[in-house]
N, C-alpha and C positions, 0 to 999 in steps of 0.2 A: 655349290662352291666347295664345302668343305667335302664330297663323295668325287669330283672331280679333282683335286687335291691327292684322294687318298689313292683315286685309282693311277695317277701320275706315278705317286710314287712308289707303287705294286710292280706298276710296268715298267717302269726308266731308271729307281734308283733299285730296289730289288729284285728284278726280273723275274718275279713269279708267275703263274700261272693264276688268272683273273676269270672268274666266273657271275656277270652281275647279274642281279635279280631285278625285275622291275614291276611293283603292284601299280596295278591301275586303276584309278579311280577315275570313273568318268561324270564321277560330277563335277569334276573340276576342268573348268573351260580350257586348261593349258594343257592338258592329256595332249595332247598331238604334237605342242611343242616342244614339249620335255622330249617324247620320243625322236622326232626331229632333232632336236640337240644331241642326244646321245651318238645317233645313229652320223653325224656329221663329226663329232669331238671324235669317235672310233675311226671314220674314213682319214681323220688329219695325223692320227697317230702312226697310222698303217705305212700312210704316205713319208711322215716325217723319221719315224722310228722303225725300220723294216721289221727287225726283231718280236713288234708288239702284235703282229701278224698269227707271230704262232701262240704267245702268249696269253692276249685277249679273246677270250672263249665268245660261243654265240652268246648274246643277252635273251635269260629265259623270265617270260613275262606271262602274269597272272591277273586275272580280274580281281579286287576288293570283293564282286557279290558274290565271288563262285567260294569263300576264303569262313569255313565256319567256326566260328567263335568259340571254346568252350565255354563253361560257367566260371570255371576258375578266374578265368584269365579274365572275363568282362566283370567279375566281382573286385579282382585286382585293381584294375582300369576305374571303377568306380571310389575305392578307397586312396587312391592317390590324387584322384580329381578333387578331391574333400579338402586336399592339402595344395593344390598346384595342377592347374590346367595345363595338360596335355592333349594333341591329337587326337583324333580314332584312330594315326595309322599303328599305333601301341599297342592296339590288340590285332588286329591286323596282322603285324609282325610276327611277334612269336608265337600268334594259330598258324599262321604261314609254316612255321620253320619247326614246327611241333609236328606238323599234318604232314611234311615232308623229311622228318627225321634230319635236321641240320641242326649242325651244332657248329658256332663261331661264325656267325655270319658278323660281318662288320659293319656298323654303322657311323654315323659322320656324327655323333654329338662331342663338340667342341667348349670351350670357357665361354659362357654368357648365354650358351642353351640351357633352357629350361631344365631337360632329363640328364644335363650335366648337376645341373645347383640340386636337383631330385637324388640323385647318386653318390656327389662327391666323397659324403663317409662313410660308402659302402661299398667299396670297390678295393681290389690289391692288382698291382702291378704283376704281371703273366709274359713269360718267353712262349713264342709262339716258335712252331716244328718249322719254320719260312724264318727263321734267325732272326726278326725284329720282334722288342718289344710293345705288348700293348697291354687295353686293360681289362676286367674283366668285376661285373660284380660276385663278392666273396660268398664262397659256398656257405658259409658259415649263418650268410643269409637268406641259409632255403627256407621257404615256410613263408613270408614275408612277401606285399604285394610288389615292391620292387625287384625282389628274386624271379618273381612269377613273370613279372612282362618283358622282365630285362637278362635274365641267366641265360639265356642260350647267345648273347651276343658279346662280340667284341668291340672295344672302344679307342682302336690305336690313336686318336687325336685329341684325345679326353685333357691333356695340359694343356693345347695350342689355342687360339681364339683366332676370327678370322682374318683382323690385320697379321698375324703372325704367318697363318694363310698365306697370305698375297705377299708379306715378306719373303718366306722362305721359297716361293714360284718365283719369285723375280731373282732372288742369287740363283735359282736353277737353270732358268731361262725359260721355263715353264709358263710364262705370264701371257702370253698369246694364245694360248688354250685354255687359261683361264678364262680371259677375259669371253672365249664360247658359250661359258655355263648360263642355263637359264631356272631361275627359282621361282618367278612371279606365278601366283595362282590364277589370276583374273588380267590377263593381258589387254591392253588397248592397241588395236591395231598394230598387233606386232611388237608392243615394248610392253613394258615393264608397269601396272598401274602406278607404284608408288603408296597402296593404300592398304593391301592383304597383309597378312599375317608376316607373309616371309618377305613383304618388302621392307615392313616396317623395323622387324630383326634386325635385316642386314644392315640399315639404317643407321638403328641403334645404336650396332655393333660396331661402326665405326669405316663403313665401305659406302 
């Protein structure tokens, strides 16, 4: 929801150039979905938005077991689980983009995510060289297991939550592409269980 959101607004209200990443984890019964999703929401853009043709780069995709850990970053991941359950895909992530030399990759934590309420007093507000603001956690925080799993990323939706989401698609007109995304981890023939992790989120959160 909230990564389909952002890549909207990369390509229809900013027009930049879009690069997504996608880790796969196949132990999660939805791997095929997700990529089917993706690969359907890009064919509808192309169609509806000509322009997103040259903007939307190929989607470069990695396996979770090929993706090695260091010590830092899995001792990181241990010290904030002490405080507040997070994913695996948090280490995952920044050995990804550490092992690949990327710096600001963007992620979708939003008001009522977890590693938003983890971060909130550790982060400053950042102009990005793409002329929109986002967020970033503060250098000031190197050394720190929140620095360690989270500095190399960017947070452009860090004030928003997901009804705000689905408000601001609907004055866009953006709500039909919304409504493509798919989050459920353990689907039931085809929909949504109602019962994992990220249905229960969404849930919550007010969708």
């Amino acid at each position: 929801w909230a990564s389909t959101f952002r890549l909207l607004q990369l390509l229809l209200h900013d027009r930049v150039h879009v690069v997504p990443y996608y880790l796969e984890d196949r132990t999660r019964p939805s791997t095929d979905t997700e990529i089917d999703t993706m690969a359907r929401i890009s064919e509808r853009l192309r169609e509806e938005f000509p322009h997103t043709r040259e903007l939307l780069q190929p989607m470069l995709r990695a396996a979770v077991t090929d993706i090695a850990v260091d010590e830092d970053i899995a001792v990181a991941l241990r010290e904030i689980r002490g405080k507040s359950f997070i994913g695996s895909q948090y280490a995952w992530l920044p050995a990804f983009c550490r092992a690949h030399g990327l710096e600001g990759m963007e992620l979708g934590v939003h008001v009522d995510d977890k590693v938003q309420a983890l971060l909130r007093g550790l982060v400053v507000e950042v102009d990005h060289p793409a002329g929109f603001r986002s967020v970033r956690v503060d250098p000031a925080c190197a050394g720190t297991p929140e620095h360690t799993l989270f500095g190399a990323f960017g947070f452009p939706l860090f004030r928003v939550d997901k009804r705000g989401v689905e408000r601001e698609s609907r004055t866009a007109g953006w709500d039909g592409i919304m409504e493509m995304t798919w989050f459920c981890h353990r689907p039931v023939r085809g929909k949504p269980c109602g019962l994992c992790a990220p249905c229960v989120y969404t849930i919550e959160e007010g969708l």
